[in-house]
C-alpha positions as CSV (number, residue, x, y, z in Angstrom):
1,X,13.8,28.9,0.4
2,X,14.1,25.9,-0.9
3,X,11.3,23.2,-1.4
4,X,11.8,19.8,0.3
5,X,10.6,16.5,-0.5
6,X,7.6,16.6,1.7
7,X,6.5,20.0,0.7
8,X,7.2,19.1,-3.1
9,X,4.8,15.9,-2.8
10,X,2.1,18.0,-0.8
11,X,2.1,20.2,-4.0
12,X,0.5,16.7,-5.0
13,X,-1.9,15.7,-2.7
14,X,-3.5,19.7,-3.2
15,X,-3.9,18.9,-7.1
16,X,-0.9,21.2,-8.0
17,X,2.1,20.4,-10.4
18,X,5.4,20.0,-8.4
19,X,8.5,21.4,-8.8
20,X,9.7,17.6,-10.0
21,X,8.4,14.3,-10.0
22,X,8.6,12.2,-6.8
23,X,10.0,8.9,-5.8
24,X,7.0,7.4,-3.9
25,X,8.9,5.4,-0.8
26,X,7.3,3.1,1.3
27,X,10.4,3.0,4.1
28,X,13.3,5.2,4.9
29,X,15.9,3.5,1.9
30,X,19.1,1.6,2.7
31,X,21.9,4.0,4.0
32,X,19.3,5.7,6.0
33,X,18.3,8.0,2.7
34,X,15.2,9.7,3.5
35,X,12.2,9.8,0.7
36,X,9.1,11.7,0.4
37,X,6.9,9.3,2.3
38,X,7.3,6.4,4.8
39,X,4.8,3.9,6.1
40,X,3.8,2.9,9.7
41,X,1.6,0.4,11.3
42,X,1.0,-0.2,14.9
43,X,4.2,-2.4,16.2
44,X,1.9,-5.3,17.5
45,X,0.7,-5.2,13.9
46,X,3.3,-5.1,11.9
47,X,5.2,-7.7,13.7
48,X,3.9,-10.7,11.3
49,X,5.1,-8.8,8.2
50,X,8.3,-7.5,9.0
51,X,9.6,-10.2,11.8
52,X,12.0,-12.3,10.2
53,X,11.5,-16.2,9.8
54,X,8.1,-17.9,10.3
55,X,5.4,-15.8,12.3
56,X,2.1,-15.7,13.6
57,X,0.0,-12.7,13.2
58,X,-2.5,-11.4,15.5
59,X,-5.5,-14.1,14.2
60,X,-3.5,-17.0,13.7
61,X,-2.6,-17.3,10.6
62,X,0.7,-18.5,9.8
63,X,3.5,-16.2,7.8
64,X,6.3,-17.7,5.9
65,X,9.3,-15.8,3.9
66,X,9.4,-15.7,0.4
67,X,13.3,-15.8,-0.3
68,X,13.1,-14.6,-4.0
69,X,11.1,-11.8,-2.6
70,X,13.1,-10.3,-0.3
71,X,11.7,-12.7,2.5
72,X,8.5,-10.4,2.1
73,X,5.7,-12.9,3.8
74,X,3.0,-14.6,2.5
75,X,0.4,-16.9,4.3
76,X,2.0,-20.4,4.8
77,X,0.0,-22.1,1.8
78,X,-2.7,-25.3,2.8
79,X,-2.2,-23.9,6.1
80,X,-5.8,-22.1,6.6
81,X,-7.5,-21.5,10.1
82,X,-10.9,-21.1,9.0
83,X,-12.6,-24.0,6.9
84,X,-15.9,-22.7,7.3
85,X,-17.1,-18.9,7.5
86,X,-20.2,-19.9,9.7
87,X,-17.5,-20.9,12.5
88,X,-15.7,-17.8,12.0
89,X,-17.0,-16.7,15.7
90,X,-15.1,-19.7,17.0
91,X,-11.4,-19.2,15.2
92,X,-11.1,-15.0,14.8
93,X,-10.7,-13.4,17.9
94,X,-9.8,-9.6,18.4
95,X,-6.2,-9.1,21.3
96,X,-7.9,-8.1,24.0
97,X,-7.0,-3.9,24.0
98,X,-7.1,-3.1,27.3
99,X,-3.8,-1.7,28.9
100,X,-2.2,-0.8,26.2
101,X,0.1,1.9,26.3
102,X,-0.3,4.0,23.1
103,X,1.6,6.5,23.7
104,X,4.8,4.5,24.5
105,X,3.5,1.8,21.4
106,X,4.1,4.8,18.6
107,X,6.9,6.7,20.7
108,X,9.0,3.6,19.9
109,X,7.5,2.9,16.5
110,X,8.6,6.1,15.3
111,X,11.8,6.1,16.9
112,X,12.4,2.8,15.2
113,X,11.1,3.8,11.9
114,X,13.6,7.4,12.3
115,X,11.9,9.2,9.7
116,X,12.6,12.7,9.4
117,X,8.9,14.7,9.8
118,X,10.1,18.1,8.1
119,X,11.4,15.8,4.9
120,X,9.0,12.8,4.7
121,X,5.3,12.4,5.1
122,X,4.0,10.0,7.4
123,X,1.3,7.4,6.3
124,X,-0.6,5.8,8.7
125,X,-2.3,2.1,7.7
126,X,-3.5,-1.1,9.8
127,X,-3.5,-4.1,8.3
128,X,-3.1,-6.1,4.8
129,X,-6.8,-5.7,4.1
130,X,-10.0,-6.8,4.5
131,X,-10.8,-9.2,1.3
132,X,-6.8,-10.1,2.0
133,X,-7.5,-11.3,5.4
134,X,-10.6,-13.3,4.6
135,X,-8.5,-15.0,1.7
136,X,-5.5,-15.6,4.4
137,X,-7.7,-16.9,6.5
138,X,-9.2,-19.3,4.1
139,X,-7.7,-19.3,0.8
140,X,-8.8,-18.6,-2.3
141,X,-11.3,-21.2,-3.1
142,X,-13.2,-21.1,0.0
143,X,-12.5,-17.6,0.3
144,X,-14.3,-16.4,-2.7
145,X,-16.7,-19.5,-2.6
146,X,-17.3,-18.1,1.2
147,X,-18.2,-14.2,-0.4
148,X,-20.7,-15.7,-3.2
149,X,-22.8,-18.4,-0.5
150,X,-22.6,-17.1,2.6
151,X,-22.7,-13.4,2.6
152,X,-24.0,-12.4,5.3
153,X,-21.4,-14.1,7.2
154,X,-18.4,-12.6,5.5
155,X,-20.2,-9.1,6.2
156,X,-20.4,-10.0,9.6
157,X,-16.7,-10.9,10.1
158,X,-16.2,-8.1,8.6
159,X,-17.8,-5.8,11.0
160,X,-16.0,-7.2,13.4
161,X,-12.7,-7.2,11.9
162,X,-13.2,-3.2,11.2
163,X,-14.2,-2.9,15.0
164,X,-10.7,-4.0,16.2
165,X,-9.2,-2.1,13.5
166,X,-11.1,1.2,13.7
167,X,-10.6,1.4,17.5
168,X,-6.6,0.8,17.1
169,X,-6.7,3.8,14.1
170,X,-8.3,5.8,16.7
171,X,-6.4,5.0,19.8
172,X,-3.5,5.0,17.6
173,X,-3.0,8.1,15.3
174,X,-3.1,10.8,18.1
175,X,0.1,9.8,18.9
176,X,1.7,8.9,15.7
177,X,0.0,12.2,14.2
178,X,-0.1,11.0,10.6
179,X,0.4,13.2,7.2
180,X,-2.1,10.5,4.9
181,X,-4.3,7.8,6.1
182,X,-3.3,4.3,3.8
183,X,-6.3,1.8,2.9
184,X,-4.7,-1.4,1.8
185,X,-6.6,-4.4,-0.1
186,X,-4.9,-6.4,-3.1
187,X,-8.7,-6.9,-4.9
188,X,-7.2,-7.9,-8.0
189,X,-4.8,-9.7,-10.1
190,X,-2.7,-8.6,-12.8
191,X,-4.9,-8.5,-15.6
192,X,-8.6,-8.7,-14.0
193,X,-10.3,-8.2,-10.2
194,X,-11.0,-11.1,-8.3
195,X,-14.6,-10.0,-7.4
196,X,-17.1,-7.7,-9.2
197,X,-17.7,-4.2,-7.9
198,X,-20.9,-5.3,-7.4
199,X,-19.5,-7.7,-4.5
200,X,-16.7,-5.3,-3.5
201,X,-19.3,-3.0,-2.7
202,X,-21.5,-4.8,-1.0
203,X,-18.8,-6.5,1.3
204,X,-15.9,-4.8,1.2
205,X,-16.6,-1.0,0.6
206,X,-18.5,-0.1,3.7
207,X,-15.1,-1.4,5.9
208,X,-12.6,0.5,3.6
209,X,-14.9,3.5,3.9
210,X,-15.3,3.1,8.0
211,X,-11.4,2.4,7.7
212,X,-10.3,5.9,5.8
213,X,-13.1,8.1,8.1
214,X,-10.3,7.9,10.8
215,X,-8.6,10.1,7.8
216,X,-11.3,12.5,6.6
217,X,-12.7,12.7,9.9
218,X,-9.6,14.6,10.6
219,X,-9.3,16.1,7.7
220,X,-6.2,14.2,6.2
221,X,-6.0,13.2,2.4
222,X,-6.4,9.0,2.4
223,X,-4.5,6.7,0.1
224,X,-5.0,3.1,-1.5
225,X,-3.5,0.7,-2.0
226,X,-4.3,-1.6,-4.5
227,X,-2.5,-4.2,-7.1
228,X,-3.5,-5.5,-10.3
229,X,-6.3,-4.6,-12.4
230,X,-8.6,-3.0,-10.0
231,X,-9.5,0.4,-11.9
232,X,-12.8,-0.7,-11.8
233,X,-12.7,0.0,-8.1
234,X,-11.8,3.7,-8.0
235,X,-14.9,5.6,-8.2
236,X,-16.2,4.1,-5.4
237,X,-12.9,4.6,-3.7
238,X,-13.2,8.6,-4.9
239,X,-16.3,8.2,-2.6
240,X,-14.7,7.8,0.7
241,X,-11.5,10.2,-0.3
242,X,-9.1,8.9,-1.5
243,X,-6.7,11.5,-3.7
244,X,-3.8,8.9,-3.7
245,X,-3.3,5.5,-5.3
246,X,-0.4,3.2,-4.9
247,X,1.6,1.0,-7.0
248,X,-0.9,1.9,-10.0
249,X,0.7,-0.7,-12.0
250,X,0.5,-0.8,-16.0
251,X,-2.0,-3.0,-16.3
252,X,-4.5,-0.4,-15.8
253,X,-5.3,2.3,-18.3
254,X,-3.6,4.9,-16.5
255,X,-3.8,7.5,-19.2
256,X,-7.5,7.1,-19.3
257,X,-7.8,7.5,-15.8
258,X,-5.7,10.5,-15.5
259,X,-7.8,12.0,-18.4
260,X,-10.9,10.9,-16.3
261,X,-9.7,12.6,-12.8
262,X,-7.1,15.1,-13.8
263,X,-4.8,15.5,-10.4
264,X,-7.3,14.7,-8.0
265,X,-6.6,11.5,-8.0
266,X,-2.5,11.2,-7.7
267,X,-0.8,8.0,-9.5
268,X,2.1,6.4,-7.8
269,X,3.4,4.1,-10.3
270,X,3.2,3.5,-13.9
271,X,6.7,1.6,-14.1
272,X,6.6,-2.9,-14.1
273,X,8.7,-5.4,-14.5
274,X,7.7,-6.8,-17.8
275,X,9.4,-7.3,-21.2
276,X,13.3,-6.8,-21.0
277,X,13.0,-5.7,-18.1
278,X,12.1,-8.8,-16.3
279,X,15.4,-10.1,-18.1
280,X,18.0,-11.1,-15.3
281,X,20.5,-9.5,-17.0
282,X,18.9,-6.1,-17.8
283,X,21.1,-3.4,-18.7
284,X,21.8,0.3,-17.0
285,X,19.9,2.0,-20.2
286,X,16.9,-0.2,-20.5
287,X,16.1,0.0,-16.7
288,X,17.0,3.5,-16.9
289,X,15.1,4.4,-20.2
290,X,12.1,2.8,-18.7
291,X,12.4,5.5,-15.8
292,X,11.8,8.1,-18.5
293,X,9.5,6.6,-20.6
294,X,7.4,6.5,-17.2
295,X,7.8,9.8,-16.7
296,X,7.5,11.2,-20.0
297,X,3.9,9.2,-20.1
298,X,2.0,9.9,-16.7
299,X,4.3,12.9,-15.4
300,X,2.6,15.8,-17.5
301,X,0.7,18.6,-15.8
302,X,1.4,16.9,-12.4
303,X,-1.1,14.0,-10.7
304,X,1.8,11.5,-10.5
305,X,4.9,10.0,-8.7
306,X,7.0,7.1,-9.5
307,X,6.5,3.8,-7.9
308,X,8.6,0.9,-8.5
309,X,11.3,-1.9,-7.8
310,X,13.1,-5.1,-8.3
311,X,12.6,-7.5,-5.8
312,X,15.3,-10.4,-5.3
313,X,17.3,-12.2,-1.9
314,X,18.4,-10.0,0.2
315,X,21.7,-9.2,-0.2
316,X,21.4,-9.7,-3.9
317,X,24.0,-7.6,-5.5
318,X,22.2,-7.5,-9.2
319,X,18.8,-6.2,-7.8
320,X,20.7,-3.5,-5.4
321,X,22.0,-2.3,-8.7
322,X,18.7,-2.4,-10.9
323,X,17.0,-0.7,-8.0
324,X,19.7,2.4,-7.6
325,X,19.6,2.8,-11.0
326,X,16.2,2.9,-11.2
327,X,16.0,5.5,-8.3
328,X,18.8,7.8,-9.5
329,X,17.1,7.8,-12.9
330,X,14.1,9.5,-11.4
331,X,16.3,11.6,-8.9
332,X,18.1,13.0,-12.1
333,X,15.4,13.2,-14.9
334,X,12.8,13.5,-12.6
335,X,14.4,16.9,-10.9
336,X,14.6,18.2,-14.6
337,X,11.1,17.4,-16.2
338,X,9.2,20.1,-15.3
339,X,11.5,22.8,-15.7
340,X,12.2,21.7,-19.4
């Protein structure tokens, strides 16, 4: 019988060497092309990220497009709602939950997301992320400034931020009945973190561990999502489960760290745009032989899917094109590699 996507990445997630290296999706891909995994988030959630135009999310802050991103959203900059994280109890208020229909809520979410459950995983997440919300809600500067003076009171917002979230996750997942439970928090930049692991585990780590218990609790593997450098982060992510890391970009010594955790821990990444491939003008083989490179370096023994793509305007004919090759490249030699 053969294997389908979903049961070849499983092979994965259980530490075993697939039949071929997987494309790590994050939505059902234009065409309606089903991939190994797809992502969902509560409607009333997601509506800030995926709405087109200018929106609000559920606290307030302001969302604005980012054309030459594929109108993926950013917070509207100089636009913060919280100046001073001792008034946080006056600005952040949780929606009232009450009423809701939750049921009906992930009935029409799935529906609209139209994801095939015998080919594609499901992976449940919540929100942006914890250190990512602070900084949304007051930028970077008093953000971090915020973490280092007044910790207490980030810890505290924090606690109430997980509240909200925990009791959506668990209101939530019994009807969406996910595959993988997704933590999401962008702790780092490219080349460093933007707070020590001594800070990340004092405010950060006990929410992302409350967070991915609505996954272990249950007994389902939990992934994370993190960019940048944030290796530095993973052994205390190992301690709250999670076997899954996403986009595991280059800047990281992924080699050492699959040494380190063998396919317990599964990389979904290892491919940037950097060097010629950042050229506008890149051709079919470089963006292709930078598929197998990718492959030929993290692939071996197993522990590892490919994760990456070109972002441009929608509707941008020259990033369509970068981004079929680049998933036809690892359709083709990726079907092979193992077999060889």
């Amino acid at each position: 019988m053969k294997l389908t996507e979903k049961e070849n990445f499983q092979m994965l997630l259980r530490g075993e060497q697939p039949e071929w290296v997987p494309r790590y999706t994050f939505f059902p891909e234009p065409g309606g092309k089903q991939g190994p995994t797809a992502f969902i988030m509560p409607s009333f959630l997601s509506e800030s990220l995926f709405s087109p135009g200018t929106v609000k999310d559920i606290w307030g802050v302001t969302y604005v497009p980012v054309p030459e991103a594929g109108n993926a959203k950013i917070p509207e900059p100089d636009n913060f709602i919280l100046r001073d994280i001792r008034n946080w109890r006056d600005v952040i208020k949780a929606p009232d939950l009450s009423g809701v229909d939750w049921e009906a809520m992930a009935k029409k979410d799935l529906e609209r997301l139209g994801v095939n459950r015998d080919e594609t995983l499901l992976i449940f997440g919540l929100h942006v992320g914890y250190f990512q919300n602070l900084m949304a809600f007051m930028g970077f500067t008093e953000g971090l400034c915020a973490m280092h003076e007044e910790p207490e009171e980030v810890m505290a917002l924090m606690e109430y931020l997980c509240d909200f979230y925990v009791e959506v996750g668990k209101n939530y997942i019994p009807h969406c009945r996910p595959d993988i439970v997704n933590v999401t928090d962008d702790t780092a930049a490219w080349k460093n973190p933007f707070i020590s692991p001594e800070m990340y585990r004092a405010l950060i780590k006990p929410y992302h561990a409350r967070q991915a218990a609505l996954g272990t609790d249950l007994g389902l593997p939990i992934e994370m999502h993190d960019c940048g450098r944030c290796e530095d982060f993973i052994d205390d992510w190992r301690d709250f489960g999670v076997v899954m890391w996403n986009p595991a970009q280059i800047s990281n010594d992924l080699l050492a760290i699959k040494e380190k955790y063998g396919n317990s821990l599964v990389i979904c990444g290892g491919w940037d745009i950097v060097g010629k491939l950042a050229d506008p003008d890149v051709d079919e083989e470089t963006v292709r032989a930078s598929v197998r490179q990718a492959i030929d370096t993290y692939a071996p023994g197993g522990g590892y899917a490919f994760c990456g793509g070109y972002l441009g305007a929608v509707g941008d004919e020259k990033t369509m094109m970068k981004n079929k090759w680049l998933a036809d490249e690892v359709d083709s030699y990726g079907k092979t590699f193992y077999k060889k």
